[in-house]
C-alpha positions as CSV (number, residue, x, y, z in Angstrom):
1,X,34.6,-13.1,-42.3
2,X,33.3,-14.4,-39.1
3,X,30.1,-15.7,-38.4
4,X,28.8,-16.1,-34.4
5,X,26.1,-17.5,-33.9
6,X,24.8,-17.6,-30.4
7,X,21.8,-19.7,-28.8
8,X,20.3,-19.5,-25.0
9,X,22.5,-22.8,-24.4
10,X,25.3,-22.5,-26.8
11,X,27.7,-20.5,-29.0
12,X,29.1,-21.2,-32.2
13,X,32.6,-19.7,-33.7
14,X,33.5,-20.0,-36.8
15,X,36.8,-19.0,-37.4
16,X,38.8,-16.7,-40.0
17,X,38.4,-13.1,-39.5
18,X,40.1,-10.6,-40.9
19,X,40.0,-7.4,-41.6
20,X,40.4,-3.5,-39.7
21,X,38.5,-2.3,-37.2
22,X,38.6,1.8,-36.6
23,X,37.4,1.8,-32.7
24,X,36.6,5.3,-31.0
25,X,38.6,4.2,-27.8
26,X,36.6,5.5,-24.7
27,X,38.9,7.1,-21.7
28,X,40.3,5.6,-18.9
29,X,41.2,2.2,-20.5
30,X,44.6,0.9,-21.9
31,X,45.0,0.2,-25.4
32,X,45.3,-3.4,-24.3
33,X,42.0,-3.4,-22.6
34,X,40.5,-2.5,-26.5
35,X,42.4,-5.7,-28.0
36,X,41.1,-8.2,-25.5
37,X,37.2,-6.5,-25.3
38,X,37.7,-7.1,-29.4
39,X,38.4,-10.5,-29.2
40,X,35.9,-11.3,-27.0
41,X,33.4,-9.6,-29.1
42,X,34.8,-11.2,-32.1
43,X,35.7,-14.8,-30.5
44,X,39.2,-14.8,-32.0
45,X,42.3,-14.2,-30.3
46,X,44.4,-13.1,-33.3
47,X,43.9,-9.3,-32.7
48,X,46.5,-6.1,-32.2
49,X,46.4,-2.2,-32.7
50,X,48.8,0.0,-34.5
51,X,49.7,3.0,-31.8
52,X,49.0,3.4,-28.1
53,X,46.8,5.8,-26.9
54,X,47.0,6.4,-22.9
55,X,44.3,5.7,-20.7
56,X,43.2,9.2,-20.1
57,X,43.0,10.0,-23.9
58,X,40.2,8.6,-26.7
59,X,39.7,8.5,-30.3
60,X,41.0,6.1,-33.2
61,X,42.7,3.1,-32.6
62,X,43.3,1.1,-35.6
63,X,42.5,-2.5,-34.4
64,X,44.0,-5.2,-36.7
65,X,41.9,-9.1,-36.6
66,X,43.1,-12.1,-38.2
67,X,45.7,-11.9,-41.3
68,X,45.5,-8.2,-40.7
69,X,47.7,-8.9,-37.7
70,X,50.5,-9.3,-40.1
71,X,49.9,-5.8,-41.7
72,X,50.2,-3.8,-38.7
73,X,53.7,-2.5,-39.8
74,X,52.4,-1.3,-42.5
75,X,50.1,1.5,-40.6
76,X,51.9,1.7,-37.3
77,X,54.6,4.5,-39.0
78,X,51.5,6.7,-40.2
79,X,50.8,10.1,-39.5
80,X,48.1,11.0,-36.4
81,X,46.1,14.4,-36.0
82,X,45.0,14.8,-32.4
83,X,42.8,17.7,-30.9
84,X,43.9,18.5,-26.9
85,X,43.4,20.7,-24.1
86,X,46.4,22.4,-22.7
87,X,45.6,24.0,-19.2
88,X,47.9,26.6,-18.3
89,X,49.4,27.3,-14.5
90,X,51.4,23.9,-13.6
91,X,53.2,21.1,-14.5
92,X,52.7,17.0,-13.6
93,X,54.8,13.9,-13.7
94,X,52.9,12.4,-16.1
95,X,52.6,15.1,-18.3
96,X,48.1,14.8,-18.2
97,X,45.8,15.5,-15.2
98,X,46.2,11.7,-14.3
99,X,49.6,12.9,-12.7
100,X,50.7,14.5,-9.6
101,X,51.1,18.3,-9.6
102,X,54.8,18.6,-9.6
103,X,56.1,21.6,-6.6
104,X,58.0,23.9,-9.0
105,X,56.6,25.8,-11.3
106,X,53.3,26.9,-10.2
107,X,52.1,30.0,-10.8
108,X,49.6,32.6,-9.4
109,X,46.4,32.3,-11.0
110,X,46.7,35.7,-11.8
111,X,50.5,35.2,-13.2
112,X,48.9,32.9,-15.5
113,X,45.7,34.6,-16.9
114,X,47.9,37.9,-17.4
115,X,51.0,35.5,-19.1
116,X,48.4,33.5,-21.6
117,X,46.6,37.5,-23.1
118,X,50.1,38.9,-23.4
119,X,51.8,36.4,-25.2
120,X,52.2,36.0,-29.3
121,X,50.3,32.8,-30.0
122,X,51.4,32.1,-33.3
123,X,55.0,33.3,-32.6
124,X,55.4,30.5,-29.8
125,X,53.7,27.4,-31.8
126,X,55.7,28.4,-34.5
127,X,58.7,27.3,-32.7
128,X,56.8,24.2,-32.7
129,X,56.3,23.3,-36.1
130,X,58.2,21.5,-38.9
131,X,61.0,19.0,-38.0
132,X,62.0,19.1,-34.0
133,X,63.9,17.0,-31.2
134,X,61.6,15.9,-28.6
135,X,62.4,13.9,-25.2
136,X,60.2,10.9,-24.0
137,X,58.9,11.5,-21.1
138,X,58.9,9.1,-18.2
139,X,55.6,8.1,-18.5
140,X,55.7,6.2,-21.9
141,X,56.2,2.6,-22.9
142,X,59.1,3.8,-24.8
143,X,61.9,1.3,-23.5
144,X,66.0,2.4,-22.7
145,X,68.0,-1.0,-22.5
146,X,65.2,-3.3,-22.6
147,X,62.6,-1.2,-19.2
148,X,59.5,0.5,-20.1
149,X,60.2,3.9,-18.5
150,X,56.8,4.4,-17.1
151,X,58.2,1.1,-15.1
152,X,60.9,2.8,-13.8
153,X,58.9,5.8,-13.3
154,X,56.3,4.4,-11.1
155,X,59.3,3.6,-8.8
156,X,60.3,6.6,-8.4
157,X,63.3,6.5,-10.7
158,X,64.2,9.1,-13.4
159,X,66.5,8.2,-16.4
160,X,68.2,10.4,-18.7
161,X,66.5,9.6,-22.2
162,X,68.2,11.3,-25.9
163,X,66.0,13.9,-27.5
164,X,64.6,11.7,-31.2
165,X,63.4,13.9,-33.7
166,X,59.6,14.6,-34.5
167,X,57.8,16.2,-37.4
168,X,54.8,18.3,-36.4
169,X,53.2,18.8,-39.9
170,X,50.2,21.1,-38.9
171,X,49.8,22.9,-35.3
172,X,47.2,25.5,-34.7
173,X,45.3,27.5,-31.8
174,X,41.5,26.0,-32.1
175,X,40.2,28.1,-29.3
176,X,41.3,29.4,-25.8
177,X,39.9,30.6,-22.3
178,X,42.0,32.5,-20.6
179,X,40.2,32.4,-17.0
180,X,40.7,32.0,-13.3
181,X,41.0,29.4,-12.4
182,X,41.2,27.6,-15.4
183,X,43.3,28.7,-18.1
184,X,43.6,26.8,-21.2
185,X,44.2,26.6,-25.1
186,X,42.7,23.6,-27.4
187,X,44.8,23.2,-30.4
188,X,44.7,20.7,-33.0
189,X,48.1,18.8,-33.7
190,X,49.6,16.7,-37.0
191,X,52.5,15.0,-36.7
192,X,54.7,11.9,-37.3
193,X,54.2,9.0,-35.4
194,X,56.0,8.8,-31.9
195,X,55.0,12.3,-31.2
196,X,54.2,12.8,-27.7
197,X,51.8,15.6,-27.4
198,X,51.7,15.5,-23.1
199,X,56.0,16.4,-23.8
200,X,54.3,19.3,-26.8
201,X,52.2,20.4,-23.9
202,X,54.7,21.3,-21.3
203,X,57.2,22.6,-23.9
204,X,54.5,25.0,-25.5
205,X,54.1,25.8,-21.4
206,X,58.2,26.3,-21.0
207,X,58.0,28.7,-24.3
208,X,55.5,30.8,-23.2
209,X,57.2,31.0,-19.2
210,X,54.6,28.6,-17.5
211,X,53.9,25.3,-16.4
212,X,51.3,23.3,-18.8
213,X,50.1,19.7,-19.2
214,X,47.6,18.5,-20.7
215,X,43.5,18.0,-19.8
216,X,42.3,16.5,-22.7
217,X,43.6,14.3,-25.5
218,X,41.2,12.9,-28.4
219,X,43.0,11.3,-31.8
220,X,40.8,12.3,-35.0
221,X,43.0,10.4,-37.3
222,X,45.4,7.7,-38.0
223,X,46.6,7.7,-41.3
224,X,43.7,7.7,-43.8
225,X,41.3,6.5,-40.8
226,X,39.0,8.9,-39.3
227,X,37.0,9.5,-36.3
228,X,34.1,9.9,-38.5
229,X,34.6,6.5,-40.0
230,X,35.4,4.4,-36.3
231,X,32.3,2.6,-34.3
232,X,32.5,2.2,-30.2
233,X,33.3,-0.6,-28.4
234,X,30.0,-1.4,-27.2
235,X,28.8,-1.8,-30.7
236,X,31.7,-3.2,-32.4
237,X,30.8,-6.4,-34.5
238,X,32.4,-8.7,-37.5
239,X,30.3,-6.6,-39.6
240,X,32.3,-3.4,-38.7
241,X,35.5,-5.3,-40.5
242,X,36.7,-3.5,-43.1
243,X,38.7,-5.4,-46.1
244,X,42.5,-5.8,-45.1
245,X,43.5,-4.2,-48.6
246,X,43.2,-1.3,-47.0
247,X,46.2,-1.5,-44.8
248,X,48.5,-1.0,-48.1
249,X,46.4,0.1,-50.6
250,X,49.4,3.0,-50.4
251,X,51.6,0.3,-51.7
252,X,51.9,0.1,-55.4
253,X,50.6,-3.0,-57.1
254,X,51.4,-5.9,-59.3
255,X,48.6,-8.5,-60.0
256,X,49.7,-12.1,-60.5
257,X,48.5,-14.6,-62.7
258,X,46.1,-16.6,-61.9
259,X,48.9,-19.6,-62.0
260,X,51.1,-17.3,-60.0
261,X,48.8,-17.3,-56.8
262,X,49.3,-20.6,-55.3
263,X,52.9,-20.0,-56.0
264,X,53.3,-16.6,-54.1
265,X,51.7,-18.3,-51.7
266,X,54.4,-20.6,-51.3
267,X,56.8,-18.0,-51.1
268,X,58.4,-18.6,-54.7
269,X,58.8,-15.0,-56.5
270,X,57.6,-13.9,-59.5
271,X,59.1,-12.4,-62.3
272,X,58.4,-8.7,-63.6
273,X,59.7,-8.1,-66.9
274,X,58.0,-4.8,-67.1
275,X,60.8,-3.1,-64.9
276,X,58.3,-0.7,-63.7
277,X,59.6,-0.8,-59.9
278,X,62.5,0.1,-58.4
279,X,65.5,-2.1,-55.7
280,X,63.9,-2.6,-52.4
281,X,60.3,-1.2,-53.2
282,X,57.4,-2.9,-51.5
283,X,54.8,-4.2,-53.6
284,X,51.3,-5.6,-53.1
285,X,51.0,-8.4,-55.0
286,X,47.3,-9.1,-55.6
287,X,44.9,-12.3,-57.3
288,X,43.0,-11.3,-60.4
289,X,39.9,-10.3,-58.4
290,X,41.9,-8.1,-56.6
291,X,42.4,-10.4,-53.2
292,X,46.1,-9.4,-51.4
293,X,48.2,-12.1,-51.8
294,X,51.4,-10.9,-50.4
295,X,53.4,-8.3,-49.6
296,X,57.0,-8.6,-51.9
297,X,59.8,-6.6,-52.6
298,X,61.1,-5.9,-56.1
299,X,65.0,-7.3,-56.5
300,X,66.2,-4.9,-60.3
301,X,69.0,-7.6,-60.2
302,X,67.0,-10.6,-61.0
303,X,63.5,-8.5,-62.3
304,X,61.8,-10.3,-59.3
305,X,59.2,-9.8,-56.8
306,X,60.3,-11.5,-53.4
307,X,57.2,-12.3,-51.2
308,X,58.0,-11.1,-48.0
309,X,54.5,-11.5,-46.3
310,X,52.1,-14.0,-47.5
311,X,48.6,-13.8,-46.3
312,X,47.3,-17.7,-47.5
């Protein structure tokens, strides 16, 4: 843990800390713009996140400091629940209301409000859940050989980009307003990680015959973070850490001898005659008190543990 203390003529940073933060990301700020206002709140520079969020949207950013930088692909692949407004009646180029309005597919406000009562709800986001392909859009740091594509998009260029498959666990209609002018639905979303929910937007808009994009975008969850459990930026501190343990207490464990420690640390393996694990699992190797080690993987051939990511 860190420790900052600050006079009228001087600061003092003492170094080492580690740990998770769980920031309630404010809109109209990059994700980037969260790492570098928590590093200067922190005085350390060894700070990264574990999923964009775009500007427009807000919610939970996982926020990694210190030794926890090394853990971030451990929580980067986790599942995200969002809440979002999808307003009904035309389409953008980015896919939110930061975008232009694009010239086709407009409707008639009155096209629209009479389109969103008459159509079956629950049979069109059921088309939507389970396992589906879904496109990148443009407007996404997703890169196609080696280029952003919101680079290429903000040059007015449009790529072809391959449909990747997507898993919307949970999607349902939270409330709706079906209105002139403003016609919308707010659902609440699940789904695997890489899930664009702007590109869920306008598809649930193509399904039900209109143009869509999205309003509002808030993350509640990342994984087993919550919105509940995440401070603001303004408030964030060293004392908001929370213990990096928790980055892969999904992991199963093996806990080293105390002789062991120093060892792992060094990258030597360790052997586990138990045979409790199985070829190519990861495994949190911990101290006696329960401080994480490293991260190893179990080799049947030789009954070993293999650190892979030592945290000394």
């Amino acid at each position: 843990m860190v420790v900052i203390i600050r006079t009228a003529l001087y600061q003092i940073r003492i170094e080492n800390v580690d740990g998770l933060l769980i920031i309630d990301k404010p809109a109209g700020i990059t994700s980037h713009d969260v790492v570098s206002r928590v590093r200067r709140a922190l005085g350390t520079k060894r700070v990264g996140h574990t999923g964009t969020l775009d500007p427009f949207a807000t919610g939970v950013m996982v926020v990694v400091v210190g030794k926890a930088t090394r853990l971030a692909q451990f929580l980067d692949k986790d599942e995200k629940e969002y809440e979002a407004v999808v307003q009904f009646g035309f389409e953008t180029d980015t896919g939110d209301n930061t975008g232009r309005r694009k010239a086709e597919g407009g409707r008639r406000n009155e096209e629209v409000v009479e389109g969103l009562c008459s159509a079956n709800w629950d049979l069109v986001l059921t088309k939507f859940r389970g396992d589906i392909m879904q496109t990148p859009p443009m407007y996404s740091a997703k890169k196609v050989e080696g280029k952003k594509l919101y680079e290429l998009a903000r040059k007015g260029q449009e790529i072809e980009r391959r449909p990747v498959p997507v898993t919307i666990r949970e999607l349902e209609l939270l409330d709706s307003e079906f209105r002139i002018p403003n016609s919308a639905l707010r659902i609440r979303v699940a789904c695997s990680a890489g899930t664009y929910i702007r590109t869920l937007a306008e598809d649930i808009g193509r399904e039900a015959g209109l143009g869509a994009h999205l309003t509002e975008l808030r993350r509640t969850r990342a994984g087993r973070f919550t919105i509940d459990q995440s401070v603001t930026l303004d408030e964030v501190s060293s004392e908001d850490l929370r213990p990096i343990e928790l980055a892969v207490e999904h992991l199963p464990e093996f806990v080293l001898r105390e002789d062991r420690v120093s060892k792992t640390l060094n990258g030597m393996s360790t052997r586990d005659l138990s045979g409790t694990f199985v070829e190519g699992r990861q495994i949190r190797m911990t101290a006696p008190d329960g401080t994480l080690v490293a991260i190893g993987v179990y080799e049947d051939a030789e009954k070993v543990i293999q650190p892979k990511v030592v945290l000394g």
